[in-house]
C-alpha positions in Angstrom: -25.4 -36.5 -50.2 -28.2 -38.9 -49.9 -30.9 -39.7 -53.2 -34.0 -40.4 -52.9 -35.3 -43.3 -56.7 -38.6 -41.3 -57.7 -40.3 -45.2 -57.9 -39.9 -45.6 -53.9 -40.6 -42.0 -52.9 -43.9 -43.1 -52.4 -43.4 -44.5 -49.6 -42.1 -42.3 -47.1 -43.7 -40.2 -44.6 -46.5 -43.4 -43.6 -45.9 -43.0 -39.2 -45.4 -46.6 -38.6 -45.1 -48.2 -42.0 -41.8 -49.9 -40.9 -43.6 -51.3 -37.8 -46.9 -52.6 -39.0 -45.6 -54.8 -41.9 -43.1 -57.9 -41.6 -39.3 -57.1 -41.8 -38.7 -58.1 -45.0 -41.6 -56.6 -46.8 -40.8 -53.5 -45.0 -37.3 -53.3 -46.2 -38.2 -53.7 -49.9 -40.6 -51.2 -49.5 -38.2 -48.6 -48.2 -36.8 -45.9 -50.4 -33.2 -46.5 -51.7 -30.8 -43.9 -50.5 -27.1 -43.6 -51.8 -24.4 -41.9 -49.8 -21.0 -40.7 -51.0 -19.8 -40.6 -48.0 -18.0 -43.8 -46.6 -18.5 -46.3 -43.6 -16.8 -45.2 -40.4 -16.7 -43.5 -36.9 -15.8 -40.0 -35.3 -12.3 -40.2 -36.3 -13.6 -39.0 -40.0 -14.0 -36.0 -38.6 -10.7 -35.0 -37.2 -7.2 -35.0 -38.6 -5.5 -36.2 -34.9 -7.9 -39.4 -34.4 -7.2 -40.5 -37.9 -3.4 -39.8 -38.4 -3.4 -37.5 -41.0 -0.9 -34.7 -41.1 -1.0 -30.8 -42.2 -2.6 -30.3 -45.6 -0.7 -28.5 -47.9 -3.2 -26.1 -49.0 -3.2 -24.4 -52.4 -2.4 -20.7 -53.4 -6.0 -18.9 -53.3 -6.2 -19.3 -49.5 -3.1 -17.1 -48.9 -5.1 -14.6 -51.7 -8.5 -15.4 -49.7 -6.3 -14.0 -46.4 -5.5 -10.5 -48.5 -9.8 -10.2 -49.2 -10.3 -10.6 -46.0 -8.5 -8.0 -44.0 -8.7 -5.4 -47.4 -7.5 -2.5 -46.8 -7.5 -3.1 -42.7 -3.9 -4.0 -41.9 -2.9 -1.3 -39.4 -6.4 -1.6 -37.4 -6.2 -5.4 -37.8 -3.0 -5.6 -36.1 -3.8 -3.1 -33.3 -6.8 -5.0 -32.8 -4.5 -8.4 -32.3 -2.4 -6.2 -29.7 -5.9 -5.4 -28.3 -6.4 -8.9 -28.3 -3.3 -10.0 -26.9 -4.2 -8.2 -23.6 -7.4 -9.0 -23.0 -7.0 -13.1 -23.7 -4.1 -13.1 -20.6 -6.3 -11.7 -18.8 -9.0 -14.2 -19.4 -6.6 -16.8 -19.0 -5.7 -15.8 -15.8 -9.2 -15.8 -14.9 -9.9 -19.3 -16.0 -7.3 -20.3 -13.6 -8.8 -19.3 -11.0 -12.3 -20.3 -11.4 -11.4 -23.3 -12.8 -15.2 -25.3 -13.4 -16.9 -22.6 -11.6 -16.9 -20.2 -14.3 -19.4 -22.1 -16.0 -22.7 -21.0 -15.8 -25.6 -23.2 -14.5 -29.5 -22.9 -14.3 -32.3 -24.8 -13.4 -34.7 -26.1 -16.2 -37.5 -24.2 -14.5 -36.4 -21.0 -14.6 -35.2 -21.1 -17.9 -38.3 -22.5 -19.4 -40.5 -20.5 -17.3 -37.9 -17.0 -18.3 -37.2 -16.5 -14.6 -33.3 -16.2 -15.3 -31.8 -12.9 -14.7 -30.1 -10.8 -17.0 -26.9 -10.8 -15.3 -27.0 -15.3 -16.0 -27.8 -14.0 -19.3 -24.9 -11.8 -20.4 -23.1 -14.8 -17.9 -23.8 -17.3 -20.4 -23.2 -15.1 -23.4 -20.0 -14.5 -22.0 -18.9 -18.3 -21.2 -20.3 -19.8 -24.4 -21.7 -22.7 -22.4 -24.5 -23.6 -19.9 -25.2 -26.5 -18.0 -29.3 -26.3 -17.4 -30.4 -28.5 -14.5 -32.7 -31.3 -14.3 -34.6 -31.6 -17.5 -35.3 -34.9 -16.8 -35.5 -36.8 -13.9 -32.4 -38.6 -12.6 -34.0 -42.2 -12.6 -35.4 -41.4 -15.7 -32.3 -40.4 -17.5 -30.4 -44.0 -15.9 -33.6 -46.0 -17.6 -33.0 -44.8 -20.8 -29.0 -45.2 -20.2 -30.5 -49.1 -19.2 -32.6 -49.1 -22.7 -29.9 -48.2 -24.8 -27.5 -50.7 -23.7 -30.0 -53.4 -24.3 -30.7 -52.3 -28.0 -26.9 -52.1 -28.2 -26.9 -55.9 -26.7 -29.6 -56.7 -29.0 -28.1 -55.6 -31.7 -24.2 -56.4 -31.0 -23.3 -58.3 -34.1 -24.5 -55.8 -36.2 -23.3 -52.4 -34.2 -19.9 -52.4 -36.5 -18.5 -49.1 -35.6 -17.7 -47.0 -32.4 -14.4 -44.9 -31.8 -13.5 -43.8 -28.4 -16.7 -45.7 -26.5 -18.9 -43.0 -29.3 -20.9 -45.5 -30.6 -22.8 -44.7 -34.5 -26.7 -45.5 -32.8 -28.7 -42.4 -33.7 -31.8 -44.9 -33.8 -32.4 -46.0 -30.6 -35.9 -45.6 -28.9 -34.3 -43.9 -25.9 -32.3 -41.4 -28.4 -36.5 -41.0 -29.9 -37.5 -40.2 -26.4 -35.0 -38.0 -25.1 -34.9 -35.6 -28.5 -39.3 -35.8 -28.5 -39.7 -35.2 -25.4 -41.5 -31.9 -24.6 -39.4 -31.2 -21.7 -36.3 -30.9 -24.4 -38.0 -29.1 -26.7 -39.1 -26.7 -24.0 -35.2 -25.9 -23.3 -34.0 -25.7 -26.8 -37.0 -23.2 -27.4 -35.7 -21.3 -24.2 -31.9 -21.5 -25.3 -32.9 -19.9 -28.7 -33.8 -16.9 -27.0 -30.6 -16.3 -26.2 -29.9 -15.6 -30.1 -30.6 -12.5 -32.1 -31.0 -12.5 -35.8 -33.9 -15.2 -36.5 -38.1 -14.7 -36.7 -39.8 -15.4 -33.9 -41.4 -18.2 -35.6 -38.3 -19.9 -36.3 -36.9 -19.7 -32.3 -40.6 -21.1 -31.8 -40.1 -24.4 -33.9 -36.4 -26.4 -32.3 -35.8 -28.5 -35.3 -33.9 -32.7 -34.5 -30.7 -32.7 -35.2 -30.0 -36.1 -34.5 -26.5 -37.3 -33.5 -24.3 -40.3 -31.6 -24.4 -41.5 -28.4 -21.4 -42.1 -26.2 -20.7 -44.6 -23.3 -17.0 -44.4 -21.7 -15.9 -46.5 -19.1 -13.8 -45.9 -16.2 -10.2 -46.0 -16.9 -10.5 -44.9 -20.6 -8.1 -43.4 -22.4 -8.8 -44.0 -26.5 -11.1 -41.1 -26.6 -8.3 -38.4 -26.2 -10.1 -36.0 -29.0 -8.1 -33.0 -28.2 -9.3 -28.8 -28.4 -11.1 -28.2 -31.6 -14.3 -26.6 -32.9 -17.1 -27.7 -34.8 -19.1 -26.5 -37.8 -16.2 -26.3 -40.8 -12.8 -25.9 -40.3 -11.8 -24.0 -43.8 -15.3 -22.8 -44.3 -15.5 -19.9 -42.0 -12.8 -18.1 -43.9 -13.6 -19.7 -47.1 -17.6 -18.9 -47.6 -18.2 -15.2 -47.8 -21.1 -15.6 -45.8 -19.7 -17.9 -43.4 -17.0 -15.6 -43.1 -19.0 -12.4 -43.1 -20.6 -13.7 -39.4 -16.9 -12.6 -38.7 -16.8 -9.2 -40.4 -15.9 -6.9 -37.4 -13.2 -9.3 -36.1 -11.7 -8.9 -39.8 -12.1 -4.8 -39.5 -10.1 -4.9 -36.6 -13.1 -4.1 -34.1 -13.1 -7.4 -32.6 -14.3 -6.2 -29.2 -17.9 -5.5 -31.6 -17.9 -9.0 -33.1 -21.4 -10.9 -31.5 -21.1 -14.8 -31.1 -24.9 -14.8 -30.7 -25.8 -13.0 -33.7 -27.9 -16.1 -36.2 -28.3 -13.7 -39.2 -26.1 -14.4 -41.8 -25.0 -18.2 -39.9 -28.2 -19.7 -41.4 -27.3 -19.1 -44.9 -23.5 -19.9 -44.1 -22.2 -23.3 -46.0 -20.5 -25.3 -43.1 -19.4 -28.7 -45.1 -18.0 -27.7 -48.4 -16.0 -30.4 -48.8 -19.4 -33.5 -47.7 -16.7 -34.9 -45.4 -17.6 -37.8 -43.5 -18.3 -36.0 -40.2 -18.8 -32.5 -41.1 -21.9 -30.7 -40.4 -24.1 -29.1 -43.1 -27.0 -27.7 -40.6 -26.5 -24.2 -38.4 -26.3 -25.6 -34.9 -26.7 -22.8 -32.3 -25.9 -25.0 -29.7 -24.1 -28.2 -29.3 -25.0 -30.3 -26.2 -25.6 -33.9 -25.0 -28.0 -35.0 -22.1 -26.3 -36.7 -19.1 -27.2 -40.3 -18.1 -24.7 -40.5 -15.8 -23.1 -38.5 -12.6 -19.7 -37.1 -13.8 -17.6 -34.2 -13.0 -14.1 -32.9 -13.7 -12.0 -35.5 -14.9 -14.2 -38.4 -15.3 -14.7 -38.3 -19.2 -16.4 -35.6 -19.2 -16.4 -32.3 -21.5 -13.8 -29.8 -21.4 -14.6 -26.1 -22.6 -12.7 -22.7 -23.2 -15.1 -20.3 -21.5 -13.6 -17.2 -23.1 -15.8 -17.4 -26.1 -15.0 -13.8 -28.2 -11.7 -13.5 -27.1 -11.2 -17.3 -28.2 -13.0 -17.0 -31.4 -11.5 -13.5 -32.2 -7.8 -15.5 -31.9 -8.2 -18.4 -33.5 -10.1 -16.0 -36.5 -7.4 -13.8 -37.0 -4.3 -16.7 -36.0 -4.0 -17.5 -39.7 -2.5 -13.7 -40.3 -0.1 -13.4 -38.0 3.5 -15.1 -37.3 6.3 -14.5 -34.4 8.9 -11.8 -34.9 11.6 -12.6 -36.8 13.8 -10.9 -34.2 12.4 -13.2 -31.8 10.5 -16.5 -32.9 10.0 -17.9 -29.8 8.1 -15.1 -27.8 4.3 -14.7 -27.9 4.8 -11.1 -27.8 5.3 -8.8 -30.6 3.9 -11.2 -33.6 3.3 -9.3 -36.9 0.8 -9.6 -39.5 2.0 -11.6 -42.2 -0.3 -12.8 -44.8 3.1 -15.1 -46.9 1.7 -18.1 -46.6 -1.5 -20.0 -47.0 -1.5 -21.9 -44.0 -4.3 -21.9 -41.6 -3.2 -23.8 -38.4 -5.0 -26.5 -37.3 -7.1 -26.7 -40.2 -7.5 -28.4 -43.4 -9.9 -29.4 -45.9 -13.1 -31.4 -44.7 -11.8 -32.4 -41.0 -12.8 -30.4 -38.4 -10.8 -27.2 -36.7 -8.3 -28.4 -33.8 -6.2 -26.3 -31.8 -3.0 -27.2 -29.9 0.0 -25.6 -28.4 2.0 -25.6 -31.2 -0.8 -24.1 -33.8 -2.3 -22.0 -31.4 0.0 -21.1 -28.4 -1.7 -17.5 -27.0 -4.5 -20.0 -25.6 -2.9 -21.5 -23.3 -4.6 -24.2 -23.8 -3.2 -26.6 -20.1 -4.9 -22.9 -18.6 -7.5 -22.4 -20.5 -9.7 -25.2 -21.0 -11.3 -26.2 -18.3 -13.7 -29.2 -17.3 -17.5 -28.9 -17.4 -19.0 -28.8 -13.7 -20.4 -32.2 -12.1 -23.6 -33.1 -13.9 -26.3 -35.1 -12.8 -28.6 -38.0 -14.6 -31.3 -35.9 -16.4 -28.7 -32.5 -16.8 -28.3 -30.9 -20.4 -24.7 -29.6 -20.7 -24.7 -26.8 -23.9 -21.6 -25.2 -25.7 -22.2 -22.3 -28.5 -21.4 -23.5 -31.7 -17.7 -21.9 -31.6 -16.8 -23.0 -28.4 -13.4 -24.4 -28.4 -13.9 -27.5 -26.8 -12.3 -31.2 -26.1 -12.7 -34.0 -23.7 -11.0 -35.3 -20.7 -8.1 -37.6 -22.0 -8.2 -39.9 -19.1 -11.6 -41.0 -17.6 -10.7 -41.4 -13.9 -14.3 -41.7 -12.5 -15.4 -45.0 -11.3 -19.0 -45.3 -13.2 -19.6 -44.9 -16.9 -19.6 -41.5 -18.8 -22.5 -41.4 -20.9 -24.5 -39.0 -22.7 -26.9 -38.6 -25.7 -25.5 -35.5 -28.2 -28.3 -33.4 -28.9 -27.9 -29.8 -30.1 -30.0 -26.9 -30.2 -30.9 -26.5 -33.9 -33.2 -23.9 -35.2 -36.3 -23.8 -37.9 -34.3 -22.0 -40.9 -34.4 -23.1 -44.8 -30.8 -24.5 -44.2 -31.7 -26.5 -41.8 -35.2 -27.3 -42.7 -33.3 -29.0 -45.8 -31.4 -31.1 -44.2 -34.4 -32.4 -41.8 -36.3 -33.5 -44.8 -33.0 -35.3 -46.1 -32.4 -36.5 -42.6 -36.1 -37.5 -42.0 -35.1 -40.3 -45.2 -32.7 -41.7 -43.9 -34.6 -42.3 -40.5 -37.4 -44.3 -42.3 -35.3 -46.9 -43.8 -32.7 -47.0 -40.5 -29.5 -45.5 -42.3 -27.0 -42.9 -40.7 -28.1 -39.2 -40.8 -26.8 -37.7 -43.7 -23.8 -35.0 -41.6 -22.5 -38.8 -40.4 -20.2 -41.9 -42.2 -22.5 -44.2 -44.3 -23.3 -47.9 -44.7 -26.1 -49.8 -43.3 -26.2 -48.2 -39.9 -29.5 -49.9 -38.2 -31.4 -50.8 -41.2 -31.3 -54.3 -39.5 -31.4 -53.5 -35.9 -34.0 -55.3 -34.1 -36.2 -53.0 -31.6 -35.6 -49.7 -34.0 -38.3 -47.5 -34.3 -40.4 -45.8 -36.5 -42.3 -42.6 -36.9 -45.3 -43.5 -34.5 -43.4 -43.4 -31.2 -41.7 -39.8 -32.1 -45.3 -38.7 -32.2 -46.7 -41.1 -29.3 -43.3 -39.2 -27.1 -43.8 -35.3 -28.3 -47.1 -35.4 -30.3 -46.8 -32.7 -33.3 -43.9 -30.7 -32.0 -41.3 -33.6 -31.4 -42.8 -34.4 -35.4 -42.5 -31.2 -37.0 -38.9 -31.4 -35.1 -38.2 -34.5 -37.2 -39.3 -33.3 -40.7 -43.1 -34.8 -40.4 
């Protein structure tokens, strides 16, 4: 968590106070902020990239799987067999279709409503969207060209990248991009997918503000495997996280709505602060295109089935193989013996693989994100299972900004302010490792150009 010393506080919120003075005058004046959380890159976040093996976890999760399911068992497991039927057959889909599957729309339709409801329940259904042209292709590759030369600028003091993911959250094209009214336009549109929230909040995107990522041709180090995002633990582990799940744990998962927001924005995500995890409700993840890419140049992979996915990978932690027959798929049992939770532990992320999660199908399953262009926004739900390609055989750069569709709740209205601190004085947002970040960096902005960008909705986005 990040502290704010009462004798600096003063200071904060003055638009271009870190501009208008000399460097060093301006960095005395900022407001101290101490992190617990360390130095480092994306491979905090995740158990695979930083070679740590299954947590042994204690006792009260194998108590916390009995509370779950109560007095469910027998409609829990006909709901698996339920389950088991409907996921082949989504599989078998996704085989087919391949990237085709995943739904794409114009950014003028969906800002101007013009999308049918059969796209609608499409999207709904696939979890992710890919919404054309929100910015101009040429203007999407100059900010691509900006950000390499305040990388450039700034190479002996940009310490940490994982991967090609580079920790720059500062830079004026990352300003630009998450100001601009043309974003805010499409997160306010994507929010109307979502039930569950005022229609003031949907009205007001907050700024979540995240990495950037620039992969080459020919890369392999980024090979961050199948895994989703906001907690790993937490959505069995926080009742109200966990009650978002409540008719999946009732056995009715075929009832169970991914785009229901109201109990997710009073759900604790990051109960652990790890380095990585992600304390604000994020409806949708997404990053902006600054490149042309398609299937199997670096680009994102997605499962597309996303209740049938969520409802498995919810329940997977109750149920085993037979015993008369360990190596099927078919005929596993509930069995609440242990407290293991595959692919999860303690503040890393959730990961899936063959071995923790083999009814996926995972080499079927996942499936590349369609070609996108310079200026395209690519968007996955927020329990979309979802990796990247493990070989980038394209022959131009990969690169994207991450910017997620985050909406106006007290949850996340906290972190904004907390994350707002942290972008005065040039530090890592607080979800991210610590350290210095771009205190230093020379052409970092300040509050003026989010407002000269997006005037007072790209600042109210920002905490202002």
């Amino acid at each position: 968590m990040y502290v704010i010393r009462p004798s600096t506080a003063r200071c904060l919120g003055r638009p271009g106070a870190r501009t208008s003075l000399p460097l060093r005058r301006t960095v005395a004046m900022m407001p101290r902020i101490e992190t617990t959380k360390a130095e480092g890159d994306i491979s905090s976040v995740f158990a695979s990239l930083s070679g740590e093996t299954e947590q042994k976890l204690p006792p009260r999760y194998q108590e916390l799987k009995r509370k779950l399911i109560a007095n469910n068992p027998d409609r829990v497991q006909a709901s698996w067999n339920r389950l088991m039927d409907a996921l082949k057959a989504g599989v078998e889909e996704t085989k087919v279709q391949r990237e085709r599957i995943i739904p794409q729309v114009s950014f003028t339709d969906l800002k101007n409503g013009k999308i049918s409801p059969q796209k609608v329940a499409e999207i709904k259904e696939r979890g992710t969207v890919v919404v054309k042209g929100v910015f101009p292709a040429a203007e999407a590759l100059e900010m691509k060209e900006q950000t390499r030369a305040y990388i450039q600028a700034n190479r002996d003091i940009t310490k940490h990248f994982k991967g090609q993911v580079f920790e720059i959250y500062w830079s004026p094209s990352q300003l630009k991009a998450r100001g601009d009214p043309r974003m805010i336009e499409a997160q306010i549109a994507l929010q109307r997918l979502w039930q569950g929230l005022p229609e003031e909040q949907t009205a007001t995107p907050l700024s979540y503000v995240d990495r950037l990522r620039m992969r080459t041709p020919g890369d392999t180090s980024f090979a961050l495997g199948p895994h989703v995002d906001g907690g790993s633990l937490e959505r069995w582990e926080d009742p109200t996280y966990a009650s978002c799940y409540a008719e999946i744990f009732q056995g009715n998962w075929e009832n169970y709505n991914p785009f229901d927001a109201t109990h997710r924005v009073d759900s604790v995500m990051d109960m652990y602060n790890a380095s990585g995890g992600c304390a604000a409700f994020r409806e949708f993840q997404g990053w902006l295109s600054l490149s042309s890419c398609g299937p199997g140049e670096g680009t994102l992979r997605v499962n597309p089935l996303l209740k049938q996915a969520t409802a498995y990978f919810m329940l997977r932690p109750f149920f085993s193989p037979s015993k008369s027959d360990p190596s099927s798929l078919d005929g596993w049992v509930l069995d609440l013996s242990t407290s293991k939770y595959p692919g999860s532990a303690q503040g890393r992320g959730q990961e899936m693989s063959d071995k923790t999660h083999p009814h996926l199908q995972l080499r079927h399953s996942m499936v590349s994100a369609p070609r996108v262009e310079p200026g395209d926004f690519l968007l996955w739900h927020c329990d979309t299972i979802h990796a990247v390609d493990p070989v980038h055989n394209g022959t131009q750069d990969a690169s994207v900004f991450y910017i997620p569709v985050v909406p106006k709740c007290p949850l996340n209205e906290r972190y904004i302010q907390k994350q707002k601190e942290t972008f005065l004085v040039g530090y890592p947002p607080p979800d991210f490792p610590g350290g210095n970040g771009e205190q230093y960096h020379q052409g970092r902005p300040g509050a003026e150009m989010i407002e000269k960008v997006g005037g007072q909705a790209a600042m109210t986005a920002m905490g202002f």
